[in-house]
C-alpha positions in Angstrom: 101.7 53.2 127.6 99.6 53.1 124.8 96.2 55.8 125.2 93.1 53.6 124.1 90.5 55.1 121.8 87.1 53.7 122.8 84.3 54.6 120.3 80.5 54.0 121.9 78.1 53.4 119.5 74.7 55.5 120.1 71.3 55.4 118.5 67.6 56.9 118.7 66.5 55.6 122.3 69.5 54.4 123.4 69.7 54.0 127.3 71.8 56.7 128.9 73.0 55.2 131.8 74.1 52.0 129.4 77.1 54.5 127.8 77.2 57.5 130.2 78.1 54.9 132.6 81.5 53.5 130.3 82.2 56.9 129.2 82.8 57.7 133.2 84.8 55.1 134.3 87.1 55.1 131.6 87.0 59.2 131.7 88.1 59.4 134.9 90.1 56.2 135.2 94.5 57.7 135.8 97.7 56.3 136.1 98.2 57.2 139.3 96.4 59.2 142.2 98.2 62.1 141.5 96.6 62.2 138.1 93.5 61.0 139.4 93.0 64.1 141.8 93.7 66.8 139.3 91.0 65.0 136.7 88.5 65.8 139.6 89.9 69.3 139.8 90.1 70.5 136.5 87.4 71.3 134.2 88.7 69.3 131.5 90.5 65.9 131.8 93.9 65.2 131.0 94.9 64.4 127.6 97.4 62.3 128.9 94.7 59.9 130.4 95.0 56.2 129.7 91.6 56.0 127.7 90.0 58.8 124.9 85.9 58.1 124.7 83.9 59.6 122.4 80.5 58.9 120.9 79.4 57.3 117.5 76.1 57.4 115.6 75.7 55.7 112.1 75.4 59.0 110.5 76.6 62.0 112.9 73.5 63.0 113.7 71.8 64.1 116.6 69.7 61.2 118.7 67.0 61.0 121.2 68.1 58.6 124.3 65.1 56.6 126.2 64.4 59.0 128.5 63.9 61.8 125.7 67.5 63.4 126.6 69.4 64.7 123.0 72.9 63.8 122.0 75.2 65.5 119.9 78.0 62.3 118.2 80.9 63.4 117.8 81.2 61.2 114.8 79.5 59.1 112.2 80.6 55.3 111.2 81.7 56.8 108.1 84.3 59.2 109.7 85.0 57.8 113.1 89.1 57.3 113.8 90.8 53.8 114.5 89.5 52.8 117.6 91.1 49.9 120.7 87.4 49.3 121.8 84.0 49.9 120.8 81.0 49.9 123.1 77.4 49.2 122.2 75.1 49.9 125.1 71.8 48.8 125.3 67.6 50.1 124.7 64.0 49.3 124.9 63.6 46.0 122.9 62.2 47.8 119.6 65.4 50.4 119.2 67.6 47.4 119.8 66.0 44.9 117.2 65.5 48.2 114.8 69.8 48.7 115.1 70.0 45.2 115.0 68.1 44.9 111.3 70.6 47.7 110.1 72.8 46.2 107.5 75.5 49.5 107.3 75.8 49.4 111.4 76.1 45.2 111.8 78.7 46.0 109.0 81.0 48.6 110.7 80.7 46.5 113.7 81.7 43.3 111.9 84.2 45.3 110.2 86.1 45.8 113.7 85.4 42.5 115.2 89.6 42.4 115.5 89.7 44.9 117.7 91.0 44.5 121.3 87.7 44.7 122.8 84.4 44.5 121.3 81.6 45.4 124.0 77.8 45.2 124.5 75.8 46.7 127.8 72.7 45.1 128.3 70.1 44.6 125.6 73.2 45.9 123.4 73.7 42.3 123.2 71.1 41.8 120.8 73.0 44.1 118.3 76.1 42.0 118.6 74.2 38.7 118.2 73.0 39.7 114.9 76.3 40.6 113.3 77.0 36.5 114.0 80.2 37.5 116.1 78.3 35.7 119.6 78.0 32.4 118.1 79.3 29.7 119.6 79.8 32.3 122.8 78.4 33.0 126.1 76.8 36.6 126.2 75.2 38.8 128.9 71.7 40.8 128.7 69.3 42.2 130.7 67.9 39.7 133.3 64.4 40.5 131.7 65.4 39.6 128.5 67.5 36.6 129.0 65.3 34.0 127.9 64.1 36.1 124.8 67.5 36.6 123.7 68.4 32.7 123.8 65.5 31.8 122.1 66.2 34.1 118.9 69.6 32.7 119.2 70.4 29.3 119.8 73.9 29.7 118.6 74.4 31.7 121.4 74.5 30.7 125.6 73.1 33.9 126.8 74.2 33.6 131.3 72.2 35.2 133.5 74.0 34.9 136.9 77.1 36.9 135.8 77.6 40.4 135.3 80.5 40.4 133.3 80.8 37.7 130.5 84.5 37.7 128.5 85.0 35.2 125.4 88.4 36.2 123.6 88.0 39.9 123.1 84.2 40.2 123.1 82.7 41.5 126.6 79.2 41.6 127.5 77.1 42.7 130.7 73.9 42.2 132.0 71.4 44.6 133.5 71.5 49.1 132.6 74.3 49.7 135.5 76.2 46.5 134.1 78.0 49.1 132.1 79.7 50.6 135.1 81.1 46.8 135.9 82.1 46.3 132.2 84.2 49.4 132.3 86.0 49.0 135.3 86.6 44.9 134.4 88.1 46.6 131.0 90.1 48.6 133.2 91.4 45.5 135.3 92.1 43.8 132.4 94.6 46.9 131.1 95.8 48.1 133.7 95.4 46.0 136.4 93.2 45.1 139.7 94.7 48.3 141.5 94.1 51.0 138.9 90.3 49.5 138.7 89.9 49.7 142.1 91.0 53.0 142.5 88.6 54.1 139.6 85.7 52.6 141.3 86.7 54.3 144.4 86.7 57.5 142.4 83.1 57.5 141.5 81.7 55.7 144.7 81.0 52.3 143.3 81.4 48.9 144.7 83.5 47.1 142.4 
């Protein structure tokens, strides 16, 4: 089967747990429990795993996360490789409506809008709804910003009693842990309810 390369987008002040939460789940997601065990008993994961994550910022460079934790990217937009998916988690209202006014990051995203899956986690949403891919779409935020979000964007339903919103091959989530539920939908949605549950069962979560 085909190994997924998922790309997550990062940015000054992004929130950790919005992509370190992804970039977990579809770590650690295996084939099979046989893989599954020796991922949590190796220092380093398989290369045979059915998804390859790694981080993007718009040029390479180091960023500062919310909580004041740096990131090295292991790419820039200029030099990233094809990706399956692309995740853009989420940030205090100011970083996200800063990324969102950035014309050469809304244009990398809108260049991949073909992609299998096109995500947002949380406030990550707004990013998306300014490269005009959400329109006509339901979306998902942050509960706090739900209302905010649909005024700026009338285009747009923004749902805020659902954790996981999928239109065609755009998924959003609502709410900083959203990102867990994302990933382990995207997993469903590859590989099935059984490899997802598994996966969830890995890490301790309630799927």
């Amino acid at each position: 089967m085909k190994r997924r390369k998922v790309g997550i987008l990062l940015y000054d002040f992004v929130d950790i747990l919005d992509f370190t939460g992804p970039a977990e789940v579809l770590s650690l997601t295996s084939y099979n429990k046989a893989d599954q065990m020796i991922n949590l008993y190796k220092k380093h994961l398989l290369p045979t795993n059915p998804f390859e994550v790694f981080t993007i910022t718009e040029l390479g460079k180091r960023i500062r996360t919310h909580s004041g934790v740096k990131i090295e990217p292991d790419f820039s937009i200029a030099d990233a490789p094809e990706m399956d998916i692309i995740i853009i988690p989420g940030g205090p209202l100011r970083a996200v409506q800063s990324v969102a006014k950035n014309q050469k990051v809304k244009g990398w995203i809108i260049k991949h809008k073909d992609i299998e899956y096109l995500c947002s986690v949380c406030t990550g949403a707004y990013i998306l709804a300014a490269t005009g891919l959400l329109d006509g779409k339901e979306t998902a935020t942050h509960h706090l910003t739900t209302k905010d979000l649909q005024e700026k964007n009338p285009n747009i339903q923004v749902l805020s009693d659902r954790k996981v919103v999928h239109t065609h091959n755009l998924i959003s989530s609502g709410g900083v842990s959203s990102g867990i539920n994302m990933a382990l939908y995207l997993v469903e949605q590859i590989l099935g309810k059984a490899t997802a549950e598994r996966t969830a069962k890995t890490i301790e979560y309630v799927y």
